[in-house]
Each structure stands twice: as structure tokens, then as C-alpha cells.
ZATIBA-361129 format. One record per atom (N, C-alpha, C): residue in one letter; x, y, z. Coordinates in steps of 0.05 Angstrom, whole numbers, plus 5000, padded with zeros to 4 digits. Layout:
aXYZ...
***
This chain:
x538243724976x540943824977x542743614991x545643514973x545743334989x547443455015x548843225038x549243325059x552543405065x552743515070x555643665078x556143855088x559543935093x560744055111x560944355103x560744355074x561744565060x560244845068x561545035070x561345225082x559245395057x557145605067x555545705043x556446025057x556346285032x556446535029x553846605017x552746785030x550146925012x550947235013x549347224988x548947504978x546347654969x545747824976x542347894979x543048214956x541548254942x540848494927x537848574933x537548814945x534448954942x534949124917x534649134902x533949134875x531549314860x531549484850x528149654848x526349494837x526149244830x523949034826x524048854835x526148764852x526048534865x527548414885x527248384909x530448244917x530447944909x533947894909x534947644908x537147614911x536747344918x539447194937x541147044919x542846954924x544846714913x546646664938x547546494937x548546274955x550846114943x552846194952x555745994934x556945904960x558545684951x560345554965x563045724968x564145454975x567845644986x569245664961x568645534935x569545454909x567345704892x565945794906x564346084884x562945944869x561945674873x559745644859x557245614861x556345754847x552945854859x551045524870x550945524892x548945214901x545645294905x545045494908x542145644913x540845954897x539345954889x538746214877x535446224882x534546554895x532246504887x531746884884x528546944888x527347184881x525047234883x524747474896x521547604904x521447764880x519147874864x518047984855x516648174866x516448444871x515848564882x512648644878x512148654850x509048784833x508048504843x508248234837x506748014834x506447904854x509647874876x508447714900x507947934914x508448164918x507248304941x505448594930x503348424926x501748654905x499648854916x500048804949x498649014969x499849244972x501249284948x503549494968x503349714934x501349624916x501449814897x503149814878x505049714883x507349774866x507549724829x508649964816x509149824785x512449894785x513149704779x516349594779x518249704801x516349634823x517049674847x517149934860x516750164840x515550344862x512850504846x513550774861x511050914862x511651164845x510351274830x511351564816x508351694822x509651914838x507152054850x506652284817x504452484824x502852684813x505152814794x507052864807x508353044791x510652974770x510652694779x511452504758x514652524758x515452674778x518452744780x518952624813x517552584835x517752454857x517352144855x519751994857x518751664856x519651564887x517951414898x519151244919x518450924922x519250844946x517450524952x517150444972x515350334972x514850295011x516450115019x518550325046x520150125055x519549805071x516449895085x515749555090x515549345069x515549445033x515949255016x518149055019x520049225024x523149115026x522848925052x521849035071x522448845097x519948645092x518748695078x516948415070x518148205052x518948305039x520948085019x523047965027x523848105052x526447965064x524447755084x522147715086x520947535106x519847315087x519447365060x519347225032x521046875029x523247165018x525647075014x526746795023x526546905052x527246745081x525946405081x523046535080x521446305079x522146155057x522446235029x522546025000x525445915009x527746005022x529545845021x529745655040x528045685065x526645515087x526145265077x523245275054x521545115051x522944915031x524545035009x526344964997x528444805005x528544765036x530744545044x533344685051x534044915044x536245125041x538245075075x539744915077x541044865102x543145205111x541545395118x542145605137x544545575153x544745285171x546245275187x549645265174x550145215149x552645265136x553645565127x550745735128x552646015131x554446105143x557046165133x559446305149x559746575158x557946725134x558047025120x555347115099x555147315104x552847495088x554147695076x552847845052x553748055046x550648115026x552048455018x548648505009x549248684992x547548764977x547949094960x544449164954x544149434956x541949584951x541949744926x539349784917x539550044893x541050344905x542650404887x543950614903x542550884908x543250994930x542051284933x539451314953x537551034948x535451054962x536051124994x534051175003x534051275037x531651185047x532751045077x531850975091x529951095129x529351275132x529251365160x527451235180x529151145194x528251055227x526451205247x524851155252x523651345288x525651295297x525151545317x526251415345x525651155356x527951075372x527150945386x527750535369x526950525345x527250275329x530050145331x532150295335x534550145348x533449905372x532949995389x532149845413x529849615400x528349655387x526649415370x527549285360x530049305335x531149235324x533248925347x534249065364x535148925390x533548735403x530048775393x529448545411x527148395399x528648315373x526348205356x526147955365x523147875359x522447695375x522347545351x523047245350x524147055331x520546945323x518846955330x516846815328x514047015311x514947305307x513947425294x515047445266x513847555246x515947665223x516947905219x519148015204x519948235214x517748425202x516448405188x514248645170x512148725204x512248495210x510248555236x511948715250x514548695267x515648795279x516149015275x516549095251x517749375249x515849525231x512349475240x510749695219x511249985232x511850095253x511450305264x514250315269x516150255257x519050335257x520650605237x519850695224x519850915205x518551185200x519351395202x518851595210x518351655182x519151595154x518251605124x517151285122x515451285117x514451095099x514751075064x514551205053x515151165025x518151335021x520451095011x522951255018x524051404982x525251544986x526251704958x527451494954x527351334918x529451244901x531251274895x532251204866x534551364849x533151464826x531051374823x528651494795x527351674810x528151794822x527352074841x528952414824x527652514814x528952774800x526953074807x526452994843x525053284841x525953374858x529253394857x530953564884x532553744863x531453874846x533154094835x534554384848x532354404863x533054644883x535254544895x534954364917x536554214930x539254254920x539154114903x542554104883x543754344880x541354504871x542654854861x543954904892x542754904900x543254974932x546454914952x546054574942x548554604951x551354624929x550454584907x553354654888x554154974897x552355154893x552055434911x553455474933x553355334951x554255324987x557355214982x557255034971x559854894961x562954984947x561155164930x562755314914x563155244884x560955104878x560254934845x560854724845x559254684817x558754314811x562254304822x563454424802x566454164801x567454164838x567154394849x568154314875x566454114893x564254114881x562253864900x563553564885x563953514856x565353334854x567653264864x568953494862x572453414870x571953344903x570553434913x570153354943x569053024945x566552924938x563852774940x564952564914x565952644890x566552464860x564652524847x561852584855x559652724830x558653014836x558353164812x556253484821x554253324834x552253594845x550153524851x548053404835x547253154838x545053004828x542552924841x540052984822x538152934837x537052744856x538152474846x537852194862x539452234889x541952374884x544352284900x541452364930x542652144952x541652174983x541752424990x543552634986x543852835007x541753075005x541453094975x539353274963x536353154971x536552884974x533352764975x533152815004x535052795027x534852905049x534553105054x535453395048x535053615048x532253735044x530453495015x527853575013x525853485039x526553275050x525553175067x524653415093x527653495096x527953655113x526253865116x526153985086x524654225088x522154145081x521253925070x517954015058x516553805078x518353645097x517053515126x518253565144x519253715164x520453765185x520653625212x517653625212x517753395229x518253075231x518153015208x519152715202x522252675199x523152895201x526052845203x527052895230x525853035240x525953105272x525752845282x523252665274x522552405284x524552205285x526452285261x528552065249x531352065269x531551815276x533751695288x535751645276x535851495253x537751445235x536951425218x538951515184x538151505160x540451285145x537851145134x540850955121x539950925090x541450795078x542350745049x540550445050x538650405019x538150165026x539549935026x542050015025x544049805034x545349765059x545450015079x545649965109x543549895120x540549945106x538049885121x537249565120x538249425096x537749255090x540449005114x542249085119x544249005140x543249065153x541549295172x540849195191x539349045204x537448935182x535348755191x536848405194x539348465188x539948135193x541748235217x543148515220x544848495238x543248545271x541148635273x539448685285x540549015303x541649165295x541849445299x542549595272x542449785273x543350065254x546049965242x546149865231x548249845206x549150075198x552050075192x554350225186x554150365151x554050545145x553850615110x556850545106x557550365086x558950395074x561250515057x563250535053x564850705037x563750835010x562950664996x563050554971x559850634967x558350594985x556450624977x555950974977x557551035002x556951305019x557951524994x559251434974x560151484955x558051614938x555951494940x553451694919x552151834934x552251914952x551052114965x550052444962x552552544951x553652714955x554652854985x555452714994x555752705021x558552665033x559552505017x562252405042x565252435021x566952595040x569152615018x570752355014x570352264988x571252034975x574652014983x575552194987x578352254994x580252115029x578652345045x578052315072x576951955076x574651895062x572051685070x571551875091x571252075103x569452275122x567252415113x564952465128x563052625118x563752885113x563153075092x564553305086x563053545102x564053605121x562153885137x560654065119x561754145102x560954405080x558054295070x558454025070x556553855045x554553795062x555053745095x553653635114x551553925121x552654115121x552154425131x550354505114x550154455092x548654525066x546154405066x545454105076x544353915065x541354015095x542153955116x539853865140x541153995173x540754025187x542454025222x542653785226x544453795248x545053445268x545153235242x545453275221x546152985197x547152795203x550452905220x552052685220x552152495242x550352615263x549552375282x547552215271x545852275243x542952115249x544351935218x547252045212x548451795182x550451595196x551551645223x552851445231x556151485226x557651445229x561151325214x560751145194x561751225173x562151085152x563950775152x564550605139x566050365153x567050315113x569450165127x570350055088x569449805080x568149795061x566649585046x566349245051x569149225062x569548895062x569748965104x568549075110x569048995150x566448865159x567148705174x565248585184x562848705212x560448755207x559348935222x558748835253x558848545250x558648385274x557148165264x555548015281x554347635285x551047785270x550847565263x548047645259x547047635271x543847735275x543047865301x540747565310x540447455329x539547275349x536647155336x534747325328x532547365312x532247175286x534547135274x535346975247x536546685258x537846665277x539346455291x537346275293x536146365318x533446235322x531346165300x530646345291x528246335266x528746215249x530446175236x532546055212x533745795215x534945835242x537945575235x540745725224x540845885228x544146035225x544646025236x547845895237x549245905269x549146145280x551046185298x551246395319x553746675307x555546485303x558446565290x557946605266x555146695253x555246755220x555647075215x556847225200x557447505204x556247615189x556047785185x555048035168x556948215162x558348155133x559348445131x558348615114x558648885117x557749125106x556649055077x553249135069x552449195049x553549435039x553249345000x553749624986x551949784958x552649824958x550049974923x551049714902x548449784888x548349514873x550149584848x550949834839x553449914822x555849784835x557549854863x559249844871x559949424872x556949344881x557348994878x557148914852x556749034829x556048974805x559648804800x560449074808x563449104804x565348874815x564348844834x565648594851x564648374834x562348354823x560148094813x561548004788x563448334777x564448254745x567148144750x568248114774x571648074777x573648244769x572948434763x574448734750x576348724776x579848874756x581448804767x582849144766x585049224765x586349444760x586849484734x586149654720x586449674699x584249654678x582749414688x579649254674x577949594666x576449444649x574649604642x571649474631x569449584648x567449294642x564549524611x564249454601x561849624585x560049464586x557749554594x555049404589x553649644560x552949474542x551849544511x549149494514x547649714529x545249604530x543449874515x540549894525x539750114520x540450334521x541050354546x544350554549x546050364553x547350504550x550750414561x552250564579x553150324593x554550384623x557350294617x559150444635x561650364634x561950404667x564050154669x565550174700x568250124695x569650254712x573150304714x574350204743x575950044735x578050104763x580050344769x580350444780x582250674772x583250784798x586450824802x587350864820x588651164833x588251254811x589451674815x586351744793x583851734823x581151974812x582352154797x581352274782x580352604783x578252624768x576252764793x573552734788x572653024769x570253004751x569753194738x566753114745x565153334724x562053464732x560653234710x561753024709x561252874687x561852614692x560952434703x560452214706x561552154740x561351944750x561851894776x564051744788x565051724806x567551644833x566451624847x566951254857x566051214885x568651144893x567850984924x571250774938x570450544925x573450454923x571850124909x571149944928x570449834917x568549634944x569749374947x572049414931x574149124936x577049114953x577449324936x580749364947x580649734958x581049754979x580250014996x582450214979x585650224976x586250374968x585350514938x583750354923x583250374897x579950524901x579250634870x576150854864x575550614849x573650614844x571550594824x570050794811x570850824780x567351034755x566250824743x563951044744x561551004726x560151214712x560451144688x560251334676x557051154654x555351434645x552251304636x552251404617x551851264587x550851364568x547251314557x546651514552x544051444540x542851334517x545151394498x544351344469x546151154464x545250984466x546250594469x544850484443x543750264448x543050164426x540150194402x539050334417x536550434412x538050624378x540650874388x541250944367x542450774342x544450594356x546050334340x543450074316x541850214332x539550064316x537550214310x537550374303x535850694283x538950654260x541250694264x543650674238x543150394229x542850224242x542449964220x540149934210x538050044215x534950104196x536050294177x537650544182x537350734165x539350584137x542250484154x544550384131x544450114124x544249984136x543949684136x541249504129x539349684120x537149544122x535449344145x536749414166x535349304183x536149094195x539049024180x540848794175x542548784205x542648654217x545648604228x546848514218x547748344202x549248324185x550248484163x549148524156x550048824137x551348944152x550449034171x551249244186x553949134200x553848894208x557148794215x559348784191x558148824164x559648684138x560948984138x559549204145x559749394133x562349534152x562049434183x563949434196x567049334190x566449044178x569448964176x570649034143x568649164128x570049214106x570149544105x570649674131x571749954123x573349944146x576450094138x578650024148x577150274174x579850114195x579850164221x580550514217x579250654234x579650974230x577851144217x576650974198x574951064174x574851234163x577651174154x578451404139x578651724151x579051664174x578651964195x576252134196x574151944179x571752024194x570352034214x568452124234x567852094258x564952234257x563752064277x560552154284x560452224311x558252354319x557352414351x554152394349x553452144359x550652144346x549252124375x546852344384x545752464409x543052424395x541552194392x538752274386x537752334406x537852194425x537052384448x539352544472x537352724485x539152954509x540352734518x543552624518x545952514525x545852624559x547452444570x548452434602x550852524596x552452454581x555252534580x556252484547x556952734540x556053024558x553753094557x552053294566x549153404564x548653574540x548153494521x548353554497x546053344474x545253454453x543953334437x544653414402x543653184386x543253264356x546053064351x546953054319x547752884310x549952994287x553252904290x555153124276x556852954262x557652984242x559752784230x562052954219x565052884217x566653094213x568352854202x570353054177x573352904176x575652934190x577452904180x580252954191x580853204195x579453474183x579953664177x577653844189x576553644203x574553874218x572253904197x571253784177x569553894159x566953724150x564953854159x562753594165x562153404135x560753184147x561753014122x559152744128x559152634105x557352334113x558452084118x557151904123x558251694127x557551604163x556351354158x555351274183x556251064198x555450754190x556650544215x558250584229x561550564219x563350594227x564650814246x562751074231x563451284246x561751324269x559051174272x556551124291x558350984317x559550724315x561750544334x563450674342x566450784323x567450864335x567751064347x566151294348x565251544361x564151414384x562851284386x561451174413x563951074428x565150974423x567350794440x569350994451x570351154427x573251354431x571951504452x568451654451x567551754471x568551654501x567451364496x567551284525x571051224531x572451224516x575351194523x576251454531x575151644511x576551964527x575152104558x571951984564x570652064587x572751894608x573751684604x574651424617x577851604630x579051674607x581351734614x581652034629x579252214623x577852464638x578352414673x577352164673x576352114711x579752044714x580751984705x583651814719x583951484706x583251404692x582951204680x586051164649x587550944670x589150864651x589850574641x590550534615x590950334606x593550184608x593249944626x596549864631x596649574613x598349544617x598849274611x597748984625x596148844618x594748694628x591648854619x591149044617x588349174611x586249004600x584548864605x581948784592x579548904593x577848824574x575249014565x573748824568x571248784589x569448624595x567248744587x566148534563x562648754553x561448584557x558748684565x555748524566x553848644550x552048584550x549448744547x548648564515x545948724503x545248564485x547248644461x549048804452x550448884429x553548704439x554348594457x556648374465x556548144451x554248104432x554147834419x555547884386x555448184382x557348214357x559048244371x560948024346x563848034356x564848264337x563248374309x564648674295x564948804309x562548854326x562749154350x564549124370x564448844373x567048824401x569848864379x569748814365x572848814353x573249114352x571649324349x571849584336x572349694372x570849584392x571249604415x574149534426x575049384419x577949174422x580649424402x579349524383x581149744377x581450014374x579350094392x579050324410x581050264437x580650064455x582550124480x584549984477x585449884443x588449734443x587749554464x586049304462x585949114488x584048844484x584448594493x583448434484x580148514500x578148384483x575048364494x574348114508x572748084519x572147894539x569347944544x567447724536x563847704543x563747614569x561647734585x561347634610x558847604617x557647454629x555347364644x554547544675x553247734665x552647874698x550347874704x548847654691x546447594713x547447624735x544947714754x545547714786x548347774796x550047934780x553048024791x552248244822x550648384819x551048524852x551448304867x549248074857x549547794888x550447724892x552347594859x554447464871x556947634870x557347844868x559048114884x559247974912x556648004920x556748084958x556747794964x555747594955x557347244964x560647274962x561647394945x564147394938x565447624965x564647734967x565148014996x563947845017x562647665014x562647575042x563947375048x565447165029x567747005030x570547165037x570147415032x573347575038x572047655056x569847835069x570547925091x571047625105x569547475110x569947185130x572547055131x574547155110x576747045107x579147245122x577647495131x578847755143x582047725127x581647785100x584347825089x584448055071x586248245066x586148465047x585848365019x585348474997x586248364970x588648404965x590348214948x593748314936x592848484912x594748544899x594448544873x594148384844x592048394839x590948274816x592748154800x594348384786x595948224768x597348004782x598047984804x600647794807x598847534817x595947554834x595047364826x594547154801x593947324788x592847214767x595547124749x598147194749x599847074739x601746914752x601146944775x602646694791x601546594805x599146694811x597246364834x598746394864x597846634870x601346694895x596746634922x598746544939x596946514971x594846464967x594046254968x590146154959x589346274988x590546285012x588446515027x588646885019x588646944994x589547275004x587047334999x583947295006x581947435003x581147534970x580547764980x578747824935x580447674916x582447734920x583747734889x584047394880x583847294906x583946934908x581346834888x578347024902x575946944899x577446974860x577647144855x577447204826x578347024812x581046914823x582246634808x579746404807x579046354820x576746194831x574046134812x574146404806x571746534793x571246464758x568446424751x569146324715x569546604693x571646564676x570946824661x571346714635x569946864610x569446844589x570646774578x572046654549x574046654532x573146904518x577147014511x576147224497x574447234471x573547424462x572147534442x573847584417x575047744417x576947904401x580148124420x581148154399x583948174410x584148514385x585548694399x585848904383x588248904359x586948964337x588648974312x588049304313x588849534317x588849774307x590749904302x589550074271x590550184248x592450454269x593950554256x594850904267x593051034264x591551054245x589451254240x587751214269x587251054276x584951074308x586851094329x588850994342x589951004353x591451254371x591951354347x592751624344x591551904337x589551874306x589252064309x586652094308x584751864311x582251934319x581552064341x583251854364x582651924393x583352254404x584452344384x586152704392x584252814380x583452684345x581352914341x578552854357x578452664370x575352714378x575152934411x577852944420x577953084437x577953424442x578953454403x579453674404x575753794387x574153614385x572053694355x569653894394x569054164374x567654264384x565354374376x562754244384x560054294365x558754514374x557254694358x556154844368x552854794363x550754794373x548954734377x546654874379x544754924376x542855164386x542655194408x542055054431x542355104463x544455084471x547055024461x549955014475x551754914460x554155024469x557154934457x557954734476x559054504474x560854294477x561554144469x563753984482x566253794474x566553564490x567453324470x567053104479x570753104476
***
């Protein structure tokens, strides 16, 4: 590496198969990258793709000393690697979201006096009152959930409070089980953290702060307030809110890193730590999403994330805080039937063709003729619903597939989008990834669904370099401006986020929207108004 002044930002993701780092300069360009493997290098610990799925096949966890072993990993490959430590300014981090962490008593004060010449896996085996901690592939808190939507006063008032109904991953439910089916291990517990506060505290060397943004999947903290919600706290466990801490906003700095790393490492003294967050909320940061942006990943499922500035949360997809600019939310909203279905229609119409299947795209006009599909091969996330419907203009079921396969998928995710508070301004871009981002047909049919240019993006490792990017603004202690006016006038190279973004590489567009009236208009009304009836249930997309 050669030698210089230049200042380095890291960014750490624990990850459910792996942690990893990246390392950028003051210019955001990545100078270091590396990665633990969790099954291969640390293969004492049992793990298949990093955790554990017990008997009932509905409880998953992972041993939290995995995690604090890989951070002793980690450490070392960028050691041995030559990795000059002493130019860190700033840290930042993100965890899989939801997971939970609990402390013994007493591990604060350990944490305070780690001794630089041990590793931390040594130091802190008898630090945890759970040893194998609940995930987010955790779905055996059903009671739980019933329980508190119940206490609450229903799903939609636990959303409109928290931004999601009760879900089985979400922390608060996985705490509650804790509570009751080990009593004493929560009795034992000092503090509970997020594996994204737990993971801060091992560099900050005390109990790290939960985040806004992260505190956001909990079901726990009113997204509104950023306060823990009593009703939700009351429902969940006793004494909660002393053993979750004060919540803190995304970009604050938690303090120096802790003495233990200084020494052990070569980090200066003055290197900070600010607040880790869920690996959703740094995804977000990692994609440069701005106000208005809208990012889709086209994968097996499909994910969508929003910037969005006036919530309104429903029982159907999620609201966190954003993890960039404090006055602003962040959704996410999950689809299931991604490409797995998009490629069962091009076996069934296309022969198997992508090509065909793109030909078939650009030679049937935009609208398709006011045909429309809802295709659920499997039980859908949103909405919860299954089976497969095609209709005309007139409400009257009908055939006809590609076209109506795409744009039903998209108008979906534009009317769930616009459900949460999600609006389209001027300046609006559509950032897609995933493996279906490489047709530019589908992005174009995507591009005239949200009236908006498309844009391919690279999110390898985006949580990391999210939190490199959060740790150059927190270190720069500056708020973000607003996006647009960065980005069209180049206004203060110090204003923190929105600076990093200028900074930052982004795609050339893809495609630019050409759409017909027929989609524009009257697809998007009729798909709002089409109501299926089903053998197990009536609903509407």
C-alpha cells in the first residue's frame, strides 16, 4: 500500500453469512476490501449459512461468539495484509436486521477493560446471558405477535405506531419469547442490543446506542416520536426500556474507539465510531438514494426501497427513519414472486427465450391493450394472497401473458409504493439491480410504469459501503442538504451525505420513460380498483 496522508473510513457489515469490511478514502474510493466466511472459516461453530435451524424448523439463530470471532478474523487479515489502521478517522457498521443480542450482567465493565493482548472471542466467552441469538429467518413468535397487535389495538395501530404490524422476526416479539419460555436468562440480561449496536460495541468498548433506523424493525420504537412506545414496551417483557438503552439518530457519533483496538491494531486514539445500522437501512445509504429515488432489486424476490417524506404506514410492507437524512423515512417493501415467476412465463411463452421474451415485450404496445395480470405462484408478501388472474379493461378475465406478467408486477409495486407515502417528483429516478436489470425491455416497461428514467447499479457490498459513507459524514459532523440542489449545483463540498453522493459513481442511464395513456392512466386506476376473490380470501392490490 503505498504511503500517505490520506485519511481511510471503514465500514463493517455482520451479515447472516459473513462479515465484511471495505475501506474508502475521503474521495469514496474503495482502497481495501475483505471477508469472513462464516460455514468455512469458522466451522466449529456448526453453522450452515451461518446459522442454525433448530427441530422445529421455525426457530433459527447463531452463535453470537461467531460474530465476535470474525471480528477477531477480520482484524487480523487486514493486519497481515499491511492494512495501515493508523489512517482511520471513522467507523461505521450495519447488521442483519432484527437479530438480538443479550448481555449478562455485569459485561459492560468487561467490555471497559479489555485487555489488548487477548482476543475478543476469549474475552467475552462468558459475556452473554443467550448464547444462540434469534435472527430474522426466525418465524416462531406467532403468539407473540397475536399478542401484541391484541394489547395494541391491531396490526394497523402497531404499524401506524412502530411502521410494521407485528412480525415474526421483528426484535420485540423474539424478546417477549425469550422472556417467557427462559425467564431467567432475561433476568440475567443487562442489555439487549441489535446486531448492529452489539457489533458497535465491540469497537466502542461499552453498550452501544440502538439506532433510529435500525430501532425501526423492532416493533418497538415509535418511528414518529424516535421514542420507545410504552404500550409496545408493556406488551412485549418488564424493565425493557432500561435493558434497550436511548435510542440515538443514525449519523451521531457514539464516541473514540475503545483503547483495546488502539493498542491492538494501530488506530489512532481520535478514531470515532458512529452508530451502526441494519443492513436494509445501509443498503440504502450504499445505493445513494436521494428524495424521491426509488431503488428495485429484480431478484428472486424483489425488493423495493423508497425515500419518502410524509409515511403512512399500512399492515403491508415496512417504515423505518432513514438512516441518512433524519427528517426523512425510509420503505421496504418484499415481493416473493420475482423472477423465479418471470421465468416459468418465459418457458411457458417464450420458449425459454429471453429474447423472445424481450421481442415480445417491445412489440406489444405499452398498456397492453388494457390487459393486466396478477401472477402469485406462490403465497405473496404483499399482499398475502395466492393463484394467478388476468383481466381487461372491463374487468373480464382474459389471456395473454408477458406483458401483462411485467406490467402488473411493476404497477403493483408503484401502487404498494404510493400506499406508504411514496411520491414521484421531479428529478425521480429508478435504480434497479438484481439479475433481471440486465434487460433493458424490462427496465424500459419499468421506466414506463414510474414515468422516470432507469438507472443500473452495482450494490455489491452496498450496506459497507453505506456505513464507510456514514462514517465520512458522521466524521465530517455535518447534516445532509438537500439532494436535489446538490446534485444540480455542486453547492458546499463540506455539507456531509449529500456531498458523499456527488462523489460517489453512478450508472449511466438504462432507459428513459416513453408511456402510452393507456398505462399511465388507466392501468394504474384499474389495477387499484381489480378485486380477486379466491378460495381462502378476498383482496386487492
Amino acid at each position: 500500500m503505498a504511503a500517505s496522508t490520506e485519511s481511510f473510513y471503514l465500514g463493517f457489515d455482520f451479515s447472516t453469512q459473513q462479515l465484511k469490511v471495505v475501506a474508502v478514502d475521503g474521495n469514496l474510493s474503495v482502497v481495501h476490501q475483505d471477508n469472513v466466511q462464516f460455514d468455512s472459516e469458522l466451522p466449529e461453530f456448526g453453522t450452515q449459512g451461518g446459522v442454525h435451524v433448530h427441530a422445529d424448523s421455525l426457530t433459527v439463530t447463531s452463535p453470537v461468539l461467531m460474530w465476535v470471532k470474525a471480528l477477531d478474523l477480520i482484524l487480523g487479515k487486514m493486519k497481515n495484509a499491511g492494512f495501515d489502521f493508523s489512517r482511520v478517522k471513522a467507523l461505521s457498521g450495519s447488521g442483519q436486521q432484527h437479530g438480538s443480542v443479550y448481555w449478562r450482567k455485569g459485561t459492560n465493565q468487561v467490555l471497559r477493560d479489555l485487555q489488548p493482548g487477548k482476543s475478543l472471542h476469549e474475552l467475552l466467552k462468558g459475556g452473554f446471558a443467550v448464547s444462540d441469538s434469534p435472527v430474522w429467518m426466525d418465524s416462531s413468535t406467532t403468539e407473540q405477535c397475536q399478542y401484541l397487535e391484541t394489547a395494541v389495538g391491531g396490526a394497523q395501530r402497531v404499524a401506524d405506531i412502530t411502521g410494521s404490524r407485528a412480525y415474526e422476526r421483528f426484535t420485540g416479539n423474539q424478546i417477549a419469547k425469550i422472556y417467557k419460555a427462559q425467564p431467567e436468562k432475561y433476568e440475567d440480561t443487562e442489555r439487549i442490543s441489535l446486531v448492529s449496536s452489539f457489533a458497535a460495541s465491540l469497537f466502542l468498548g461499552s453498550y452501544a446506542a440502538i439506532d433510529y433506523s435500525d430501532g425501526s424493525g423492532m416493533n418497538l420504537m415509535d418511528i414518529f416520536s424516535k421514542q420507545w412506545a410504552d404500550s409496545c414496551l408493556e406488551a412485549t417483557a418488564p424493565h425493557l426500556e432500561e435493558r434497550l438503552g436511548a435510542p440515538v439518530h443514525s449519523s451521531a457519533v457514539l464516541g473514540l474507539l475503545s483503547p483495546y483496538h488502539v493498542t491492538r491494531y494501530g488506530f489512532p486514539e481520535d478514531c470515532k465510531v458512529v452508530a451502526f445500522t441494519g443492513d436494509n437501512p445501509g443498503s440504502l445509504a450504499g445505493m445513494r438514494l436521494q428524495e424521491g429515488d426509488i431503488a428495485v432489486s429484480l431478484g428472486t424476490s424483489d425488493t423495493v426501497f423508497l425515500w419518502i417524506k410524509e409515511p403512512r404506514p399500512t399492515v403491508e410492507g415496512h417504515i423505518f427513519c432513514n438512516p441518512v437524512d433524519r427528517p426523512s423515512y425510509m420503505a421496504l417493501i418484499c415481493y416473493k414472486n420475482g423472477s423465479l415467476t418471470r421465468e416459468r412465463i418465459r418457458n411457458k411463452c417464450a420458449g425459454g427465450s429471453w429474447e423472445v421474451f424481450s421481442s415480445v415485450l417491445r412489440t406489444t404496445p405499452t398498456g397492453n391493450n388494457g390487459n393486466i395480470g396478477i401472477y402469485f405462484d406462490a403465497m405473496e408478501i404483499t399482499p398475502s394472497a395466492v393463484g394467478v388472474h388476468r383481466f381487461d379493461k372491463e374487468n373480464t378475465k382474459v389471456s395473454g401473458e408477458i406483458r401483462a406478467l411485467v406490467e402488473g408486477q411493476f404497477l403493483a409495486k408503484r401502487v404498494h409504493a404510493e400506499k406508504l407515502g411514496y411520491k414521484i417528483i421531479p428529478g425521480t429516478r429508478v435504480l434497479a439491480t438484481g439479475g433481471a436489470s440486465s434487460n433493458k425491455d424490462i427496465l424500459q416497461v419499468l421506466s414506463d410504469v414510474f414515468d422516470a428514467p432507469v438507472y443500473t447499479i452495482d450494490v455489491a457490498n452496498s450496506a459497507c459501503l453505506g456505513c464507510g459513507y456514514r462514517a465520512l459524514q458522521g466524521d465530517t459532523n455535518t447534516p445532509a442538504l438537500n439532494h436535489q440542489l446538490i446534485l444540480v449545483f455542486g453547492l458546499n463540498h463540506n455539507s456531509g451525505f449529500s456531498w458523499c453522493y456527488c462523489r460517489a459513481r453512478t450508472k449511466d442511464c438504462a432507459c428513459s420513460s416513453s408511456p402510452g395513456p393507456e398505462l399511465k392512466n388507466a392501468a394504474i386506476g384499474t389495477i387499484m380498483e381489480i378485486h380477486v376473490q379466491s378460495d381462502s380470501c378476498c383482496y386487492s392490490i
